[in-house]
C-alpha positions in Angstrom: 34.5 1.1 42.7 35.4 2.2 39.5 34.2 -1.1 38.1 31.0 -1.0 39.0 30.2 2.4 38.1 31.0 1.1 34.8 28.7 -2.0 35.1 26.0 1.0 36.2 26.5 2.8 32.8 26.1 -0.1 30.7 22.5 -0.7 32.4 21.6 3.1 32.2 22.5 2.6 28.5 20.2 -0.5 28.5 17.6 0.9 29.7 17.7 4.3 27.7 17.9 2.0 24.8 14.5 0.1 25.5 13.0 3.4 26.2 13.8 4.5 22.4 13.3 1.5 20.7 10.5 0.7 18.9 9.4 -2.8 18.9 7.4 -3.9 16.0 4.4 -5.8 16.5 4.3 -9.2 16.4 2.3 -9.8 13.4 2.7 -11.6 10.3 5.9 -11.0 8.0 3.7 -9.6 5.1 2.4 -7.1 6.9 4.9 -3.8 6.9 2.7 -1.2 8.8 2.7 -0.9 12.3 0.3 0.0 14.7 0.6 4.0 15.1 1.7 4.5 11.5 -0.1 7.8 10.1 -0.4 8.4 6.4 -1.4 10.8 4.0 -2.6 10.4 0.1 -3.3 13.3 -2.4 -5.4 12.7 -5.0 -5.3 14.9 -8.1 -7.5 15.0 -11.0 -5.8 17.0 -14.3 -9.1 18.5 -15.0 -7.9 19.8 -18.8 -6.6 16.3 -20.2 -9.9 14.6 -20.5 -11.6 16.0 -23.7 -10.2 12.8 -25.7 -11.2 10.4 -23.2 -15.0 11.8 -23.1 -14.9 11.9 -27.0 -13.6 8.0 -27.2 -16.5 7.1 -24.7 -14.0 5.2 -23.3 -16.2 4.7 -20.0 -18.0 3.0 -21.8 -15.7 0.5 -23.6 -14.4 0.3 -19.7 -17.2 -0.5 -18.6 -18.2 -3.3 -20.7 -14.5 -4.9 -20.3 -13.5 -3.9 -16.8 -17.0 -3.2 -15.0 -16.5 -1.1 -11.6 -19.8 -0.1 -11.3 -19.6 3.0 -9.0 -16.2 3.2 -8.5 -15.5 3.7 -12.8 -13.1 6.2 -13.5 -15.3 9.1 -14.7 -16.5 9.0 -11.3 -13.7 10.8 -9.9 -14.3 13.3 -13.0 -17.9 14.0 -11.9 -16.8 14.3 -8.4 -14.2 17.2 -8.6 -14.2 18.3 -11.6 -15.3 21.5 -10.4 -12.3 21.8 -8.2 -9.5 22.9 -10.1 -6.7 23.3 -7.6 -5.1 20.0 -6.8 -4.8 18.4 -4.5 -8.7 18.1 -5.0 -8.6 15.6 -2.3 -6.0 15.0 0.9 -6.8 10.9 1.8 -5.7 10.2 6.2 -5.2 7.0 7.6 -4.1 6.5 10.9 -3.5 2.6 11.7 -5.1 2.0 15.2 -5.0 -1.7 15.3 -3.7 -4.7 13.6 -5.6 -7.3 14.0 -5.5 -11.1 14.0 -4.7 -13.1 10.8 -7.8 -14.6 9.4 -8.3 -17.0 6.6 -12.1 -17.1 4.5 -13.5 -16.0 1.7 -12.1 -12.2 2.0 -14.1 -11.5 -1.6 -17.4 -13.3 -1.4 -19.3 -13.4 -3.4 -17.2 -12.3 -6.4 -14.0 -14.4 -5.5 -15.3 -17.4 -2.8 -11.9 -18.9 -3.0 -10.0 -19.0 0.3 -7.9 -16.1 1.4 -5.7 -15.6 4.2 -5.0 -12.1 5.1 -4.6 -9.6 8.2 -6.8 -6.5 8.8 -5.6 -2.9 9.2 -8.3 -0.7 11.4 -7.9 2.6 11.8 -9.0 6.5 11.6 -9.9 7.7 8.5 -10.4 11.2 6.9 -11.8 13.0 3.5 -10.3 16.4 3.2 -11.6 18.8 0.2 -9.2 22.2 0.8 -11.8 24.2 -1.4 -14.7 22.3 -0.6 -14.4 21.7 3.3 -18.2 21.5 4.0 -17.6 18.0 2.3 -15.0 16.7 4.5 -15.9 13.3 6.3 -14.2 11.9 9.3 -14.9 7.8 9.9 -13.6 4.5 11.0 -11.6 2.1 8.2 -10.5 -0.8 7.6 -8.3 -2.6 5.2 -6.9 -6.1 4.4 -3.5 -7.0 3.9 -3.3 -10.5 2.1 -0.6 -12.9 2.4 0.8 -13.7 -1.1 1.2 -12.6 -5.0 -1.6 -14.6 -6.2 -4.3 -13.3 -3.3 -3.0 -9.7 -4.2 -3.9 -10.5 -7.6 -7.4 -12.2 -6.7 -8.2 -9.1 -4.3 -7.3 -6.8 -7.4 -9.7 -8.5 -9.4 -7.1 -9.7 -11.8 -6.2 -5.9 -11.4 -9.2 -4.9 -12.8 -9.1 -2.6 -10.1 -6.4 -0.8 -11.6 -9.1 1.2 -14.1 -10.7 2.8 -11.4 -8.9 5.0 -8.4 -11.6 4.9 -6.2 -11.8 1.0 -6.5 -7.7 0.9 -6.3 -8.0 3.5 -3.0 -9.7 0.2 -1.0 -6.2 -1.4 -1.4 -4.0 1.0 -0.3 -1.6 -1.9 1.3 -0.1 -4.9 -0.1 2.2 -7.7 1.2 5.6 -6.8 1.8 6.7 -10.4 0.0 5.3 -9.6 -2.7 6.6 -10.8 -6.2 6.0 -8.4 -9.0 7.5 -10.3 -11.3 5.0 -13.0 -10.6 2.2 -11.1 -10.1 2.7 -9.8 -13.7 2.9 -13.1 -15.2 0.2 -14.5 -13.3 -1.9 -11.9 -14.7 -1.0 -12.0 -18.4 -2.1 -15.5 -18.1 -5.1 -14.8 -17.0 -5.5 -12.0 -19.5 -4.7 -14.7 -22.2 -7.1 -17.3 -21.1 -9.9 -14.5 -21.2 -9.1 -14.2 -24.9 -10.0 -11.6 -27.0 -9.2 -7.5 -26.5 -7.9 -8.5 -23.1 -5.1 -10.6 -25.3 -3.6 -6.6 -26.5 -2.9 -5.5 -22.9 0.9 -5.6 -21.9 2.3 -5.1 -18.6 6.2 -5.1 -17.5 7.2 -5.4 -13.4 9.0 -2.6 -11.7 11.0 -3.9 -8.5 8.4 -1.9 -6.6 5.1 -2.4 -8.8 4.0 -2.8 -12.3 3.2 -0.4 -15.4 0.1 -1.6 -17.6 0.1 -0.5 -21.6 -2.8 -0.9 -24.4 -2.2 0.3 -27.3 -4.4 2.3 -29.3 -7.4 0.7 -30.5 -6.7 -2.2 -28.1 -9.6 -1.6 -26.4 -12.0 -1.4 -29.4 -12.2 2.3 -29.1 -9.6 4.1 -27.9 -7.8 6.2 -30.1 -4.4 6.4 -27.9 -2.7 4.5 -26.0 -3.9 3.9 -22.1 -0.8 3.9 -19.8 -1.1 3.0 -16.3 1.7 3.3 -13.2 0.9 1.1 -9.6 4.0 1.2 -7.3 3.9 0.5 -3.4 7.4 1.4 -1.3 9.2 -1.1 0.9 6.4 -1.1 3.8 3.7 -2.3 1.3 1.8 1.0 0.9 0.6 2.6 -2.0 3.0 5.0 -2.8 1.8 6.4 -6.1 -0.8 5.5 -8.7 -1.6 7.2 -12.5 -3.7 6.9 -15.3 -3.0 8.6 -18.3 -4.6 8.8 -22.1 -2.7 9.7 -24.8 -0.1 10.7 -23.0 -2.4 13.3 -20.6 -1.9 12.4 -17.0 -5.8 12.2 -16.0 -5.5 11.4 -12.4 -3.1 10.8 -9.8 -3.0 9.3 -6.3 0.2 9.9 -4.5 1.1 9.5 -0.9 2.3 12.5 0.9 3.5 12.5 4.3 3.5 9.7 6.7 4.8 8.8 10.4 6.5 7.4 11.9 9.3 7.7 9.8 12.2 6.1 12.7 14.3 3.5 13.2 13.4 0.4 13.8 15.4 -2.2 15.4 13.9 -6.0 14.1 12.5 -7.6 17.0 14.8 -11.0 16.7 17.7 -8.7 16.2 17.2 -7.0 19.6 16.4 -9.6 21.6 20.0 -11.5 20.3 21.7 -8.0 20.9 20.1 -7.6 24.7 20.5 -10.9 25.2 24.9 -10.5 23.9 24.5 -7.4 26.1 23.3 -9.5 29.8 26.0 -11.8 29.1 28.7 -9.6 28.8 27.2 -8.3 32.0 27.1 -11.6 34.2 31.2 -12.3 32.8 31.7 -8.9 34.2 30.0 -9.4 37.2 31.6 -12.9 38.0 35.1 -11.3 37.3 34.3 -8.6 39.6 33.4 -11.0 42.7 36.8 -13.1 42.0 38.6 -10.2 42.5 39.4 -9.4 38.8 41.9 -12.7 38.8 
């Protein structure tokens, strides 16, 4: 009797266990976000620490080198500048799907190479705590490529980097990523472009990069440009910054997010349940021998 009350624990515990468990989705080892995950990004502009940058016209050098269009980086100035409280903007995402790996040409028409990736949909939100009359509430959707060198093609050769709004469209990247590759791949392509691109440096960090030009290595800036990209261990953008001469201009940093559990790997738990059912059928087979 004894016996198989105990055999009755161990399938309450079981079952308690699957209850609790989250089960990642089965979906493509780049991809680190899951299907429910919520996240929050601030985005603060240091309103005081652009009088150099205006006075360099360095939109305009960036422009002509890194060309954004609307999503340039005196954009965000123009945009909240009259905000001075920071956060000036709170960024949600709430994943709602993951859907099917796809391979195509992700960038057409700027990039027509082939690029296989996965997409993230979800609910999306613009919060301004002083200005709330301009928040927006929307659908979203972002692409999760598979390797260094498409993260490095869907950056634009990080152009993307010069611009927050333009870096905001890739707010995940692959969880394999190589930084160190990534970093060389892109000096390479920096030195086969030649000329004021050749004065850009850019070292890895074992979770992103940090981009350097010194001053006058952009034909007219006067101090240095400094920039900081890092995503955490699930591939999201964790924190971005530029900063000129030292002056943090703006900042995109990710707040809170959910869920923040444990997960169990979904190989793991199938060898562990699987460990666990066998233990149970030797039990069971002692038990109806008569524990001989």
């Amino acid at each position: 009797m004894r016996k198989t009350k105990r055999i009755s624990f161990v399938i309450l515990g079981i079952l308690l266990l699957i209850a609790f468990v989250r089960i990642p989705n089965v979906q493509g080892v780049y991809v680190g976000v899951q299907n429910g995950d919520k996240y929050e990004w601030l985005l603060n502009l240091h309103n005081r620490n652009w009088g150099t940058y205006f006075s360099d016209d360095l939109e305009t050098t960036l422009g002509n080198l890194v060309p954004l269009g609307a999503d340039n980086l005196t954009r965000v100035y123009n945009d909240l500048s009259p905000l001075p409280t920071q956060p000036q903007i709170i960024y949600f995402f709430n994943v709602t799907a993951i859907g099917s790996e796809q391979t195509g040409q992700l960038l057409s028409p700027e990039d027509n190479s082939t690029i296989t990736s996965t997409p993230v949909n979800g609910s999306a939100a613009y919060e301004l705590p002083e200005a709330p009359e301009f928040n927006s509430y929307f659908t979203d959707s972002v692409d999760i490529v598979n390797d260094t060198p498409s993260f490095l093609r869907q950056t634009m050769n990080l152009s993307k980097i010069y611009g927050v709004y333009a870096l905001m469209e890739i707010r995940f990247a692959p969880t394999t990523i190589n930084w160190s590759t990534l970093v060389s791949d892109f000096l390479g392509v920096m030195s086969s472009q030649g000329g004021w691109y050749n004065n850009i440096s850019a070292t890895a960090q074992s979770n992103g990069f940090l981009i350097g030009i010194p001053a006058w290595g952009f034909q007219n800036n006067s101090v240095p440009i400094n920039i900081t990209v890092a995503y955490n261990s699930r591939g999201v953008l964790s924190y971005y910054k530029f900063s000129y001469g030292g002056q943090m201009l703006v900042e995109f940093v990710l707040g809170h997010y959910s869920p923040q559990v444990f997960q169990i790997p979904y190989d793991l738990m199938i060898i562990g349940l699987a460990a666990i059912l066998l233990v149970e059928i030797i039990v069971f087979v002692y038990i109806r021998r008569g524990g001989r």
